[in-house]
C-alpha positions as CSV (number, residue, x, y, z in Angstrom):
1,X,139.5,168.6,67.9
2,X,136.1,166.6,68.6
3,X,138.2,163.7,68.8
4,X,140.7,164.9,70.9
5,X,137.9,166.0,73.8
6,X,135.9,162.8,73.5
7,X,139.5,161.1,74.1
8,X,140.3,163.6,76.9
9,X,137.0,162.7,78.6
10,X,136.8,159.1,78.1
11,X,140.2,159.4,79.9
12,X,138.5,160.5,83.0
13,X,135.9,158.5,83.1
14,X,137.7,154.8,82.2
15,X,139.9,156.3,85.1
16,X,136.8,156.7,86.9
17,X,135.7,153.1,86.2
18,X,139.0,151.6,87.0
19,X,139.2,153.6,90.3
20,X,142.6,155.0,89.3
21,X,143.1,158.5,87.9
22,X,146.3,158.4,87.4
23,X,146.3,158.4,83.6
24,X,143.0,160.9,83.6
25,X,144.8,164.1,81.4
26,X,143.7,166.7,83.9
27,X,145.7,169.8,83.7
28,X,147.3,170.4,86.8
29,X,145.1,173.3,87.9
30,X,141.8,171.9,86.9
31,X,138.7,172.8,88.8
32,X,135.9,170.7,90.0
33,X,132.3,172.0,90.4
34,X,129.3,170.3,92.2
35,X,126.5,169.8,94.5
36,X,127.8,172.8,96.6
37,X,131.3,172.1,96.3
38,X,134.5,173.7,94.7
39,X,138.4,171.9,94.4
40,X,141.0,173.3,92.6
41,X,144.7,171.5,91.9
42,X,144.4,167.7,90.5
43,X,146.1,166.1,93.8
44,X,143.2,167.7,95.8
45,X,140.7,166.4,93.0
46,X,142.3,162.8,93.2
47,X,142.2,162.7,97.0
48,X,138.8,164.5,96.7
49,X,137.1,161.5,94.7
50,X,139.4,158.2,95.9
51,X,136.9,157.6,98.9
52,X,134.2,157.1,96.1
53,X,135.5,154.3,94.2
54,X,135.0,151.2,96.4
55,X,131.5,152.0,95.4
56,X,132.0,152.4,92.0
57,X,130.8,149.2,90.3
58,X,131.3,150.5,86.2
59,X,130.7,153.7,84.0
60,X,128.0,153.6,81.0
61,X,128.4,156.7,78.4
62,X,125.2,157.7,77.4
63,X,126.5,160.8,74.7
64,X,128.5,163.0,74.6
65,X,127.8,166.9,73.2
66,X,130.9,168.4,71.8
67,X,131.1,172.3,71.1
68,X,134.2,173.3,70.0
69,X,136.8,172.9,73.6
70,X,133.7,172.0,75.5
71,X,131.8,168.5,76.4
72,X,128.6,167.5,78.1
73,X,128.9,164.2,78.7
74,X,125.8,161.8,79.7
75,X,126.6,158.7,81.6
76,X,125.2,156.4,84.5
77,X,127.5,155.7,87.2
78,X,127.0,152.2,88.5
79,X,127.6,151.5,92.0
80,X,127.2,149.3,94.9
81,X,124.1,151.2,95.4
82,X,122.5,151.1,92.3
83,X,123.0,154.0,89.1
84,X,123.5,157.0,88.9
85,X,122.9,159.6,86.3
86,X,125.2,162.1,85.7
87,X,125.8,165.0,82.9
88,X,128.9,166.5,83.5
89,X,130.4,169.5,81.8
90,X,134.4,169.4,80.6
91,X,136.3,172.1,78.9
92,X,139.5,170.5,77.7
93,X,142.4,172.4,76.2
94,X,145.4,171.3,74.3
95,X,144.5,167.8,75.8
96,X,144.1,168.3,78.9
97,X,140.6,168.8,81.4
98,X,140.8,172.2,82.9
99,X,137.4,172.4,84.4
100,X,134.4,169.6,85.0
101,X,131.0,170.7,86.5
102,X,129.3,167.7,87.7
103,X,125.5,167.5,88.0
104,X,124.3,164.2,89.4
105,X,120.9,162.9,89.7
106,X,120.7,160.8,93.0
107,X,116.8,159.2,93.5
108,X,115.1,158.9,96.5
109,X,115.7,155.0,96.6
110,X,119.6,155.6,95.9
111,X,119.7,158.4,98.4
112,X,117.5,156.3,101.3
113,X,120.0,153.2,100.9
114,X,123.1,155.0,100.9
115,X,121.9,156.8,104.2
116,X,121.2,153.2,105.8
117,X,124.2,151.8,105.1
């Protein structure tokens, strides 16, 4: 089962990376949590994180933390504006993601430059 979670969320974020989701196994009723915001239904999710990736530069897997269905996955988002840490939380089921809750740590530096662009 570990290996099959890791898979399922390695999925995502090479998906991620290559600005292409198409192949991410996300159950068609998967949820998104973060920074204030909730999506439900993987179109809305897909449409919900497209405008991100012309800043997406690369993804760097830091660990991941596997507990039975569930994975808490460190990684540093790179992107036009410099990295990003994130720890996101997936619960995968029969190969699928059902639910990720995103926590991402943006810096003052990160957050200034984005704002001035």
């Amino acid at each position: 089962m570990r290996k099959d979670v890791i898979g399922a969320v390695e999925a995502y974020l090479h998906g991620l990376a290559a600005k292409d989701l198409s192949a991410a196994p996300l159950h068609p009723d998967v949820e998104w949590q973060g920074s204030g915001t909730w999506i439900r239904g993987v179109t809305t999710l897909r449409a919900t994180l497209a405008p991100l990736f012309p800043a997406i530069t690369g993804i760097q897997v830091v660990r991941h933390i596997v507990d039975g269905e569930w994975c808490a996955t460190m990684f540093n988002l790179e992107t036009a504006y410099g990295t990003i840490p994130v720890f996101d939380s997936f619960h995968v089921v029969a190969g699928k993601i059902v639910s990720i809750q995103n926590y991402l740590q943006v810096n003052v530096k990160l957050a200034r430059s984005t704002a001035a662009s």
